[in-house]
C-alpha positions in Angstrom: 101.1 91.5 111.4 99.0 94.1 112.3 99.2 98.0 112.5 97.5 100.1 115.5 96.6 103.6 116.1 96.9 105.3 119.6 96.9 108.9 120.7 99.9 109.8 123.4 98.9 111.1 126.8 102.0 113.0 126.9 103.4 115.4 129.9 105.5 118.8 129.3 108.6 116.8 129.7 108.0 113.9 127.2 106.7 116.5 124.6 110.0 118.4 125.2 111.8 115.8 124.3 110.2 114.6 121.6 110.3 117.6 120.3 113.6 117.7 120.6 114.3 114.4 119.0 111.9 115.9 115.9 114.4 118.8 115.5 117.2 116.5 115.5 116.4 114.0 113.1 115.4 117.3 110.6 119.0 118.4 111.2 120.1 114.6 110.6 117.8 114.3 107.4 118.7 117.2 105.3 122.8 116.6 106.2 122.6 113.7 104.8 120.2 114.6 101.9 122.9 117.1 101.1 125.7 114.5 100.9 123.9 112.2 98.7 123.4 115.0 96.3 127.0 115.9 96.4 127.7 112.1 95.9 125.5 112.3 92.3 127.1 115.3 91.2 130.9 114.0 91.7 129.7 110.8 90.2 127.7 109.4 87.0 126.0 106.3 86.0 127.8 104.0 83.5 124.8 101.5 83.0 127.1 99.3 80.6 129.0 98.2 83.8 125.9 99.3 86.2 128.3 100.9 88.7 128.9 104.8 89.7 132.0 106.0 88.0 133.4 108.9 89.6 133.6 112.8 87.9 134.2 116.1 88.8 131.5 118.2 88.6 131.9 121.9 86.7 131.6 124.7 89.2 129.5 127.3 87.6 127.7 129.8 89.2 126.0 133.2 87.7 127.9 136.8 88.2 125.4 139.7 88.9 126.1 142.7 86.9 125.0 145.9 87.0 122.0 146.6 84.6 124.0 149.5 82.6 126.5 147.1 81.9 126.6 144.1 79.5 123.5 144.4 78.7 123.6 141.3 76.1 123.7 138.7 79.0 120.2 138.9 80.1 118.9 135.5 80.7 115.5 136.1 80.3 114.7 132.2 82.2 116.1 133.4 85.1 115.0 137.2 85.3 111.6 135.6 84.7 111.8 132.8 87.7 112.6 135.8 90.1 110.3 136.8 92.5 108.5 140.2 90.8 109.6 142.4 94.1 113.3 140.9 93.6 115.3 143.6 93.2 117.8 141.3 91.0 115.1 141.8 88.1 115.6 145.2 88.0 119.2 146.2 89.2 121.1 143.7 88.5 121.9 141.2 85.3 122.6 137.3 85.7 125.8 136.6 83.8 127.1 132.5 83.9 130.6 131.9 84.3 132.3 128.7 85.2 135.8 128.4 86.3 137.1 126.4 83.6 139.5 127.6 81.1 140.8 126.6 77.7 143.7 124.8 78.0 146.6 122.8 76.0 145.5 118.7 75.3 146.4 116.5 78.2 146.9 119.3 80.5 144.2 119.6 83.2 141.8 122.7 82.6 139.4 122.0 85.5 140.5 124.4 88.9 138.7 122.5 91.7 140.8 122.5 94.6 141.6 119.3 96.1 139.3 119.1 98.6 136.7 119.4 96.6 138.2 116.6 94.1 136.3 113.5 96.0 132.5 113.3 97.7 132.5 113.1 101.5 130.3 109.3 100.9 131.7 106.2 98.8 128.0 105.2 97.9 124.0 106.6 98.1 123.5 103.2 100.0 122.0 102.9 103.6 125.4 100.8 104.1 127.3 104.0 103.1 125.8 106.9 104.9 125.5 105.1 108.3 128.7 105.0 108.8 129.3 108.6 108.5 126.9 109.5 111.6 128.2 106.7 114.1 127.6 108.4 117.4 131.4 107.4 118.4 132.7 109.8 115.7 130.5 112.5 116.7 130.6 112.3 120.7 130.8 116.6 120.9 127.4 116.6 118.7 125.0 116.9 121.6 121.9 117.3 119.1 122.9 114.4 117.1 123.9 111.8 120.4 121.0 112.3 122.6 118.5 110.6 120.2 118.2 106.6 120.8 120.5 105.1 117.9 117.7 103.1 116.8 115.6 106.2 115.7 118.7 107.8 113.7 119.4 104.2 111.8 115.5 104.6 110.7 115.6 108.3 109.8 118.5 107.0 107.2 117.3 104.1 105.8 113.9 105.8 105.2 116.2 108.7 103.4 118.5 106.2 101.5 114.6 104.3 99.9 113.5 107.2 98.7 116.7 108.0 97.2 116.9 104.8 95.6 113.0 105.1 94.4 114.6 108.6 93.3 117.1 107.1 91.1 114.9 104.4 89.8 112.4 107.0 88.2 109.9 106.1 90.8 109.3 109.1 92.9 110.8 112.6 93.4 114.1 113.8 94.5 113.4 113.9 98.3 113.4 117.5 99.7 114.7 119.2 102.7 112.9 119.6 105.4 112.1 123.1 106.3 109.0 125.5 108.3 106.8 124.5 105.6 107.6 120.6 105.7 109.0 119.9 108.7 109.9 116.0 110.2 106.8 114.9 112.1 108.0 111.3 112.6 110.2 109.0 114.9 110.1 105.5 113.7 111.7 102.8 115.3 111.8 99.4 113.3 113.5 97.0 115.3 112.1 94.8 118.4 112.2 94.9 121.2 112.8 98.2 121.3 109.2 99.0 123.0 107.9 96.8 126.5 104.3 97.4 128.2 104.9 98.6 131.8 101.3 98.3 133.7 98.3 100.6 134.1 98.2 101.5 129.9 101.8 102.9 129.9 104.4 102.2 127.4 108.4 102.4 127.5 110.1 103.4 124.4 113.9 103.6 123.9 115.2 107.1 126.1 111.3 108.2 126.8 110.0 108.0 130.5 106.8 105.5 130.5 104.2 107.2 128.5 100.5 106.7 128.9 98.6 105.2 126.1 94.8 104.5 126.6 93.7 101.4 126.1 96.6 99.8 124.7 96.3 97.1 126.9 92.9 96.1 125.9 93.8 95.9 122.6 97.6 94.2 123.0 97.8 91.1 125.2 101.6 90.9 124.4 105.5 92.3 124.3 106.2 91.5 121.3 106.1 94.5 119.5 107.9 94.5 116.0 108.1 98.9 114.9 106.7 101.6 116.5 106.5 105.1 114.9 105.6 108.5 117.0 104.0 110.9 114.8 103.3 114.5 115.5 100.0 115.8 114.1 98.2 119.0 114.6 95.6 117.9 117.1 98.5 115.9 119.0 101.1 113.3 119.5 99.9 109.4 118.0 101.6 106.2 118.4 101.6 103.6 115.3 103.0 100.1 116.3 102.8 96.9 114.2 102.5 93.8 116.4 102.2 90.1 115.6 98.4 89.1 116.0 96.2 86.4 114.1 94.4 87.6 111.7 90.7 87.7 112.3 88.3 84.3 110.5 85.8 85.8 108.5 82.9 83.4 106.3 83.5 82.2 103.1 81.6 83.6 100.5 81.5 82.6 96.8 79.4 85.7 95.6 81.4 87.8 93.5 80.4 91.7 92.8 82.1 94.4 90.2 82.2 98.0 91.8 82.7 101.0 89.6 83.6 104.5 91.2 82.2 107.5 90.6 82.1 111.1 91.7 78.3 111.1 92.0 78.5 108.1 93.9 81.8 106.4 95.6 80.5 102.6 94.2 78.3 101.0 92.5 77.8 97.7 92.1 76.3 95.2 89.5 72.9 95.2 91.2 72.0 98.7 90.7 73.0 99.9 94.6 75.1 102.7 95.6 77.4 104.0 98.5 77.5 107.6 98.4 80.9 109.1 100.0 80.8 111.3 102.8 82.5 114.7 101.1 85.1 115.1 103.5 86.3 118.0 101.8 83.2 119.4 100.3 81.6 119.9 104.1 84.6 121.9 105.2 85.1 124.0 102.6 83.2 126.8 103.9 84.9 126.6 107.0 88.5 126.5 105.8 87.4 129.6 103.5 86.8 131.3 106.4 89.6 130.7 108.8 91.8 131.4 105.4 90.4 134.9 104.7 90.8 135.5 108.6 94.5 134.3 108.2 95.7 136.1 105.0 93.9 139.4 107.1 96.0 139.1 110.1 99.6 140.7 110.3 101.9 138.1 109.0 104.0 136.2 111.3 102.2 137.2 114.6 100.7 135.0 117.4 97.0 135.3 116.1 98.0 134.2 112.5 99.8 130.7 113.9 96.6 130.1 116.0 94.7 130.7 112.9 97.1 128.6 110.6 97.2 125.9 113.3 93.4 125.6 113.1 93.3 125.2 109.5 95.7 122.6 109.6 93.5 120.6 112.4 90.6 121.2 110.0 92.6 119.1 107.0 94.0 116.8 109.9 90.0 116.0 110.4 89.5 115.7 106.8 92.0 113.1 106.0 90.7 110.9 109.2 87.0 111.1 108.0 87.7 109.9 104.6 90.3 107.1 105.7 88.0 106.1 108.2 85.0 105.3 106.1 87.4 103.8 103.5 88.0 101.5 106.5 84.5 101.0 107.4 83.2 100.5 103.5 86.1 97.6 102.6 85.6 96.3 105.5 81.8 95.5 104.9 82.6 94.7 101.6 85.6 92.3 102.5 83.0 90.5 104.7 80.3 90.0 102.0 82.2 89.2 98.2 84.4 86.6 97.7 85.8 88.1 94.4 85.6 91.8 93.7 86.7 93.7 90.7 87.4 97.2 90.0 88.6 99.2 87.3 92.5 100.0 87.0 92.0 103.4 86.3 94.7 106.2 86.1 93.7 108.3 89.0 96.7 111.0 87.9 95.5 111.3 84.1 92.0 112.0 85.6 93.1 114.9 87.9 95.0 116.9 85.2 94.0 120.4 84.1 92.3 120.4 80.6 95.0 121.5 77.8 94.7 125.4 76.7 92.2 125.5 73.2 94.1 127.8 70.9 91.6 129.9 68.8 91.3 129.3 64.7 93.8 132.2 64.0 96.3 131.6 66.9 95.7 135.0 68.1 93.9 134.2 71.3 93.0 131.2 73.5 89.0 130.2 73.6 87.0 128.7 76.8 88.2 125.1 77.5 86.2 124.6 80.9 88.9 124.7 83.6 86.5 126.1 85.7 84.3 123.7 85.9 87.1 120.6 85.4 88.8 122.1 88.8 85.6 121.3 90.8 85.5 118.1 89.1 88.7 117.3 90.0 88.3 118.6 93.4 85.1 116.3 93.2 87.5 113.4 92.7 90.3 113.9 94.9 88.2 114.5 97.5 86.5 111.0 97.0 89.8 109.2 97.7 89.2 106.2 94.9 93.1 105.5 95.2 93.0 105.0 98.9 90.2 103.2 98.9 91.0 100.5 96.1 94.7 100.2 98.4 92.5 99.4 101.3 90.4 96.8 99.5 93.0 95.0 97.5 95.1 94.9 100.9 92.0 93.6 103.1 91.5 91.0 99.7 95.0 89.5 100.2 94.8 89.0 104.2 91.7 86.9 104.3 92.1 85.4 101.2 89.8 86.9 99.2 90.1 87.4 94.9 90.6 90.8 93.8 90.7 91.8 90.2 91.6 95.3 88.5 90.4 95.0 84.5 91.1 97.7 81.9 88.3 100.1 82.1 88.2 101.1 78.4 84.5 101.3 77.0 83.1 99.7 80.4 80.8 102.7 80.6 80.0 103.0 77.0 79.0 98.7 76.2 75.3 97.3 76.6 75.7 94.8 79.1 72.5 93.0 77.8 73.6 93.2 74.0 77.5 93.9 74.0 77.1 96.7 71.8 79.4 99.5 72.4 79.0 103.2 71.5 79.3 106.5 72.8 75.7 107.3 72.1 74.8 104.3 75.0 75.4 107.2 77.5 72.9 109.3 77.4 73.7 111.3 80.6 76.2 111.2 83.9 73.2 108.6 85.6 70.9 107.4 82.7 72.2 104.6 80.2 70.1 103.5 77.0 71.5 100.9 74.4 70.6 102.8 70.8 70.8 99.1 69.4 68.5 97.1 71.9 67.0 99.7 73.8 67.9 98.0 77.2 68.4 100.9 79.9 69.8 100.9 83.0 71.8 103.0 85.7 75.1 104.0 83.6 77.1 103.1 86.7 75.2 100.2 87.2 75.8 98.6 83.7 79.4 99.5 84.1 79.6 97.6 87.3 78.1 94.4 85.5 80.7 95.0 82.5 83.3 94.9 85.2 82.0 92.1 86.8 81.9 89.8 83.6 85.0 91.3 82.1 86.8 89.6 85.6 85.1 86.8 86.5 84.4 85.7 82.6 80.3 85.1 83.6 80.7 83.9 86.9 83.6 81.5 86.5 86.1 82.6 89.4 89.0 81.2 89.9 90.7 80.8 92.8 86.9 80.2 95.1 85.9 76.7 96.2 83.3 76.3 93.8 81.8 77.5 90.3 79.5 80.3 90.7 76.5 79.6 89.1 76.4 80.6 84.9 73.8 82.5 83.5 70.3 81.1 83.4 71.2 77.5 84.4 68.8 75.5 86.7 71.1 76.1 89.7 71.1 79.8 89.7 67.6 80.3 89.5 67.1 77.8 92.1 69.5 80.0 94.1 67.5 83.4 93.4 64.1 81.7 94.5 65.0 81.7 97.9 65.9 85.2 98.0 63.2 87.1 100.2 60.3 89.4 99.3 62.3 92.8 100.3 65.7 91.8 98.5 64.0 91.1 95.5 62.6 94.9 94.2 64.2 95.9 90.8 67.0 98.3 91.4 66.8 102.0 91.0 67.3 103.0 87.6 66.9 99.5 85.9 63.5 98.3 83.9 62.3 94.9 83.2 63.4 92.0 84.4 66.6 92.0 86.6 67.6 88.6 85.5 68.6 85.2 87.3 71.9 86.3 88.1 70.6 89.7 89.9 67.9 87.4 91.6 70.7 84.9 92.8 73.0 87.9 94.3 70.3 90.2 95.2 70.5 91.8 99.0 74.1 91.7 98.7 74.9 95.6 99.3 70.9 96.4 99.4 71.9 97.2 103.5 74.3 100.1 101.9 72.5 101.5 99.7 68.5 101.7 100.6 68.1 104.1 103.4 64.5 103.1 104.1 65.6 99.0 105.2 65.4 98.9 108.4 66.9 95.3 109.2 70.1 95.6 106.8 71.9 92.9 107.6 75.5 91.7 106.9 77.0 88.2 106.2 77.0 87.7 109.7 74.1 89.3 111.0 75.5 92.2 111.4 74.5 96.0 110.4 77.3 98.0 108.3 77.6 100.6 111.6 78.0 97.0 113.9 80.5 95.9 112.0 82.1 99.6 111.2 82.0 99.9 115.3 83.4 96.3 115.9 86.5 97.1 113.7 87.2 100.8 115.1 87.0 100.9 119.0 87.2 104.5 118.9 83.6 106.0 120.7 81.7 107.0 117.1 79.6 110.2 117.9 75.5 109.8 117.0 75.7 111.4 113.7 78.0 109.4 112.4 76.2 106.0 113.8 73.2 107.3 112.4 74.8 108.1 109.0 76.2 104.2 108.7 72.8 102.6 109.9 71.0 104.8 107.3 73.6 103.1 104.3 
């Protein structure tokens, strides 16, 4: 299976009506969002039995008063989650009521009138909302009826698993869909569904033939499993998943630890680096400006949706930049290690603001550097580590290739020449120096070799077709000997001598991190931008060819 990316050639017509179809499926999504939270509040979870029992939920609602009159009811939570120009803070006071009363044992207290006594669904389940929007109980609901049936089914199962990651603890309640998040997709997940028609066009389910360059070049068959139509802000793209085999790549039994960074997105255990691009961090001067030019306009008029619409294609741009050398960087690194190991690290605790730092005598707080922890975290997010480890753990498992994730405590703090382990070892964010042996190194670098061994216990990986070579046996200096002259410097930021393992797996990333080799070469022969170019058909514009040859 295999997922590809197209951009839609699309006429006035076909945007029309998938614009249409957009609106419908929004209408269609938060209906049905709104029944399933109907459904939990007239029902509750007995999870001795592990089935829905069914309640009645207690209608309460709050009663806004005059502020001259019982002035004892002020609930300061709510006042204070008002909007400040509200004129319900000032005016007007919320009082609860509920429209229960105290009644006699036995006798029912609870006035809900009977058609409010049962939910409109018999489940959350995809098996219980689909029925409700069969197309033969709705035939007078234009809006609903005109989208393929196909599309609808999807919409709702893609509702219903979220709601059940929702009710699991896995995710958030799913929202409505609104101006500010509004549906963008059509997804279609069953074959057959989808049929080439000549000269680079494509039929879908109720859509006239739609051009797609190229998609003939790149899919020699019919048999199309799911397609999804997405609309983004520079235009209309088409994501299908098709059955193709997937492509032989060498074997390889070297085996590499790569520790991220913000300085630098990896290092590995041989003292090389792969700086990331700053997606982010080379538009932010731009989005500052089209985002003072917005919030200066009149709000609401046609110059401030231009504006707004720009500033969205300038994130659009972001997110493909740093996606697209995620792609480009596994890829490479797919094609060169045999077993890879990162560190499991918790990208969300890492991102969190710094906890306020109440003073001595509680009077005031003190300075705790959020400042600078913002542009740290900015730092990071904009590095994409998360996506990037997805990327390589999913390129891993489709050619067959080991990938390990190892607790990162103290891999940044241990000696990887003595094993000793102390805070002290770090002398700065680059610069590492053992206070017990004196060995130094590149911080980032020693951690990569302490994730290396804390994986592949010393080069024993299981799962390759041989043994890698152990530390200073005959075998692996024999290996490193036929290493050549230019592969064999002493990495940046080490001293002394690199060792037999270094020797034996030196040149392995030296073609992405050394700027001034000129004949970096992959495992096949291949430069990083080759290979970056052979995986992405897409036309790459010179600076960014230059940027990957220069790796």
């Amino acid at each position: 299976m295999k997922t590809l990316e197209f951009k839609l050639s699309l006429n006035n017509k076909q945007e029309a009506i998938i614009d249409k179809w957009l609106r419908s499926q929004q209408r269609l999504w938060n209906l049905a969002l709104e029944m399933l939270n109907e459904f939990e509040k007239f029902s509750a979870y007995n999870k001795h039995d592990k089935q829905y029992a069914p309640c009645s939920p207690l209608p309460w609602d709050y009663n806004w008063k005059p502020i001259n009159q019982e002035t004892e009811w002020r609930d300061s939570a709510i006042v204070a989650s008002l909007p400040k120009r509200d004129k319900m803070r000032t005016a007007y006071l919320p009082v609860p009521y509920s429209q229960c009363s105290i009644g006699k044992p036995g006798r029912q207290i609870c006035r809900i009138p009977e058609r409010y006594r049962k939910p409109r669904l018999s489940g959350d389940s995809f098996f219980a909302v689909t029925p409700y929007f069969a197309y033969k109980l709705h035939p007078e609901k234009d809006w609903l009826t005109s989208v393929p049936y196909k599309i609808t089914q999807t919409t709702i199962k893609e509702l219903c698993t979220s709601w059940a990651e929702y009710k699991k603890g896995k995710r958030a309640r799913p929202r409505f869909k609104g101006r500010k998040n509004p549906m963008r997709t059509l997804s279609n997940a069953q074959s057959g569904n989808a049929r080439l028609a000549g000269n680079d066009r494509l039929k879908m389910a109720g859509l006239p033939a739609v051009l797609v360059r190229g998609i003939e070049n790149r899919i020699k068959t019919d048999d199309i499993r799911s397609y999804r139509i997405i609309k983004e802000p520079s235009g209309y793209y088409l994501m299908i998943v098709v059955e193709a085999p997937t492509a032989a790549i060498k074997p390889s039994d070297k085996v590499a630890g790569f520790d991220a960074g913000v300085k630098y997105l990896l290092s590995d255990d041989i003292g090389n680096h792969i700086k990331f691009p700053a997606s982010l961090g080379n538009q932010l001067d731009n989005l500052k400006r089209l985002q003072q030019r917005a919030s200066r306009q009149q709000k609401g008029s046609a110059n401030q949706k231009k504006t707004y619409a720009r500033i969205a294609r300038v994130h659009e741009k972001i997110r493909r930049n740093r996606k697209s050398y995620a792609h480009k960087v596994t890829t490479f690194a797919v094609r060169k290690y045999g077993a890879i190991a990162v560190e499991a690290l918790n990208l969300k605790g890492m991102v969190k603001a710094p906890a306020p730092k109440l003073s001595a005598d509680g009077t005031h707080y003190e300075p705790n550097n959020a400042a600078a922890k913002a542009g740290l975290n900015r730092s990071l997010l904009d590095a994409g580590i998360g996506q990037l480890y997805a990327l390589l753990e999913a390129k891993c498992t489709e050619h067959d290739r080991l990938f390990q994730k190892i607790n990162p405590q103290y891999t940044s703090q241990t000696c990887n020449a003595c094993g000793h382990t102390a805070k002290e070892n770090r002398q700065s964010q680059s610069e590492f120096k053992c206070v017990a042996c004196g060995h130094t190194d590149n911080a980032d670098s020693n951690a990569a070799k302490n994730i290396r061994d804390k994986a592949f216990q010393f080069g024993i990986v299981p799962g390759l077709a041989g043994r890698m070579p152990a530390l200073g046996s005959s075998e692996c200096q024999q290996e490193g000997s036929t290493v050549s002259a230019d592969q064999t410097a002493t990495p940046v930021g080490s001293t002394g001598n690199p060792g037999p393992r270094a020797e034996s797996m030196r040149g392995t990333m030296d073609d992405l991190s050394h700027p001034n080799q000129n004949d970096a070469q992959s495992l096949d022969g291949q430069s990083i931008a080759e290979v970056a170019k052979s995986q992405d058909p897409r036309p790459m514009n010179g600076s960014t060819y230059r940027q990957l040859a220069m790796l």
